[in-house]
Structure formats: structure tokens, C-alpha cells
C-alpha angles and dihedrals in degrees: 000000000000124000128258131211120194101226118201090199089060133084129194119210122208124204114206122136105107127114096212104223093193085062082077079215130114087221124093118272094233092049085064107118118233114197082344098302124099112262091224091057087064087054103051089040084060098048089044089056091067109023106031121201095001099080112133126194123207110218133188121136111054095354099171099052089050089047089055096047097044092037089052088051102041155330107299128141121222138231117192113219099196096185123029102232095152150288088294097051092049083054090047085054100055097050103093085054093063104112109231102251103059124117109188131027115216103201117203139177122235093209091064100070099167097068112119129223094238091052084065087045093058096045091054082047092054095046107052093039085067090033086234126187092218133351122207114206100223125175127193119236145172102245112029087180111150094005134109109267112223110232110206140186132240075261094055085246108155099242102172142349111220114200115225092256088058101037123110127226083267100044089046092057091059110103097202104098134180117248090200090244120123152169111217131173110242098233092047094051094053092054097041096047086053086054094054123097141191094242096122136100089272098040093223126120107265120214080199087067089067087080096052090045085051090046084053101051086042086252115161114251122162140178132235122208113224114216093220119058085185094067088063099054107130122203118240103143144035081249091060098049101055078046090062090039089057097040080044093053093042084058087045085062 
């Protein structure tokens, strides 16, 4: 295992606000049990492992059931996303909680449970090694269907993320996809969240678009390639839960 520093210049946002229809369930996504736990506890221990105190959670459907369940666990703060107008917008959301002297913004998501502390460490390493402006965790697989295809430059710049619903017949056949994980500096995130727009097939504010909007102003945004597609399984399903319990199980052995 890596090491992992706690950074008080560092703060981890949470999204979380989603109800999760393919669940089939009335709770919260983010409230399903896997292997008993809450999925979204794995998440904030995570986040806490590397940013301490400063963990936010994003939380929409059924907020006050996940604030009792994080706060009951840990010290998070909470930004309420009334209306789920997209990745961008929960972002959007958590802003005004950023304390003011951080430096960098770690954004995960509460439904990808298996990603591992040192995973994030090495993300911020990588980041501020290239002083980039963002960084986008990427990770190469065999079948990219449904995800966010990475767009890069002769100079291997992230230049865009194009979501699965946008993507042309080109764009669908790249096999670098975007695990919706990322390390952004704070100054650059809230002007590049005020820049984004809904003009997209689902007319929501994307976070993916940060890194069109970079590409624009000549910013510096890169990519880092994850060695374990398997940290970045999101669960979407009752399928994909029993998927992590069992990827969980076999790293209990």
C-alpha cells in the first residue's frame, strides 16, 4: 500500500445527491448497504483519509436521512442540491463551503465505494508535480460503454470529456474514460464552474465541461491513468452492488 498524507490545504467533495432510479428502491442511492455499511461511509472514510476534517457531501434526495447517517459516522459538512441539475450544479452547491485556504478540491463520487485513499494521494501528487490547473483520474478499459470518453491533444492535454449521449462513432470507440474523479485547484474551479453551460443532450450542467472551458482559456488540465479499473465501479444497480461486495470479500481474504 501507498502512503497517505492528511492535507489541510486540501477538500474533498462528495456528490451525493442522487436517488438512484435503477436501484428500483425509495432510499437514497447513496443510503444501499454493501456488505451492511452504507456505501457512502466508504466513501467519506476515504476522503477523510486524505483531507481530514474538510470532507463535504453533496446531498439532495432524501438529505436529511444521509446527514444523519454521515454526521453519526464523522465530521462532514453538508451542501444541500435542491434540484439535480447535474454534476456541475452539486459542485456549484458546495462552493461557498471551501474553506479559504485550500488550495486544491478532490471531487468524488458517493456512489464508487472501492476507490482507495491512496488512489486520491496519488492524484494530488500527480497534480501538483505538473502545476496543473485540473487533473482528471482516468483509467483504460476493454469496454468504455455508458462512460465519459477522455479527448486528448498530440501532447496528451485533456482537451474535453465527451459523455456517451454526445459522443460520436469515433469518440465512442476510445477506451480512456473518465471515472468522474478529479483534483482541481480551487480558483480555477470557480471560474471555470461560472463558464459551463446545459447545452447538452441531457440539459444539465455538466462538471466534465471544466475541462472544455480549461482547454479554452489555454489552462493546463491533464489526465492520470489509474492502474485498477475495479476502484472506479460505480453502483448503479442491484446487480452492481452485490459486484463491489464480492470485489470487496475477495480483498478481505
Amino acid at each position: 500500500m501507498g502512503t497517505v498524507s492528511k492535507h489541510d490545504d486540501v477538500t474533498a467533495v462528495i456528490l451525493a445527491a442522487g436517488l438512484g432510479k435503477r436501484m428500483k428502491s425509495t432510499r437514497a442511492k447513496v443510503l444501499h448497504e454493501v456488505l451492511q455499511r452504507p456505501m457512502i461511509l466508504y466513501v467519506v472514510d476515504t476522503a477523510a483519509a486524505v483531507a481530514g476534517d474538510h470532507v463535504i457531501v453533496v446531498v439532495g434526495h432524501q438529505a436529511d436521512r444521509v446527514r444523519k447517517v454521515v454526521g453519526a459516522h464523522g465530521a462532514a459538512l453538508f451542501a444541500h442540491q435542491a434540484e439535480q441539475l447535474g454534476t456541475g450544479h452539486a459542485v456549484q452547491c458546495a462552493l461557498p463551503l471551501i474553506p479559504e485556504g485550500c488550495r486544491q478540491v478532490v471531487i468524488l463520487c458517493g456512489d464508487v465505494p472501492l476507490i482507495s485513499a491512496e488512489t486520491i494521494e496519488k492524484l494530488i501528487a500527480d497534480h501538483r508535480r505538473h502545476r496543473r490547473h485540473a487533473t482528471v483520474l482516468a483509467v483504460e478499459v476493454d469496454d468504455p460503454s455508458g462512460y465519459g470518453r477522455i479527448l486528448q491533444d498530440a501532447d496528451n492535454r485533456v482537451i474535453g470529456i465527451v459523455e456517451e449521449a454526445d459522443a460520436s462513432a469515433a469518440e465512442k470507440a476510445l477506451r480512456i474514460i473518465n471515472t468522474g474523479v478529479y483534483c482541481v485547484d480551487r480558483d480555477y474551479l470557480s471560474a471555470a464552474l461560472r463558464e459551463i453551460d446545459s447545452d447538452n443532450a441531457q440539459g444539465e450542467l455538466y462538471l466534465t465541461d471544466i475541462v472544455s472551458v480549461g482547454h479554452r482559456e489555454n489552462w493546463n488540465v491533464g489526465a492520470l491513468i489509474a492502474a485498477d479499473p475495479a476502484e472506479f465501479f460505480g453502483i448503479n444497480s442491484r446487480r452492481d452492488l452485490q459486484k463491489v461486495e464480492r470485489i470487496l470479500l475477495k480483498r478481505k481474504l
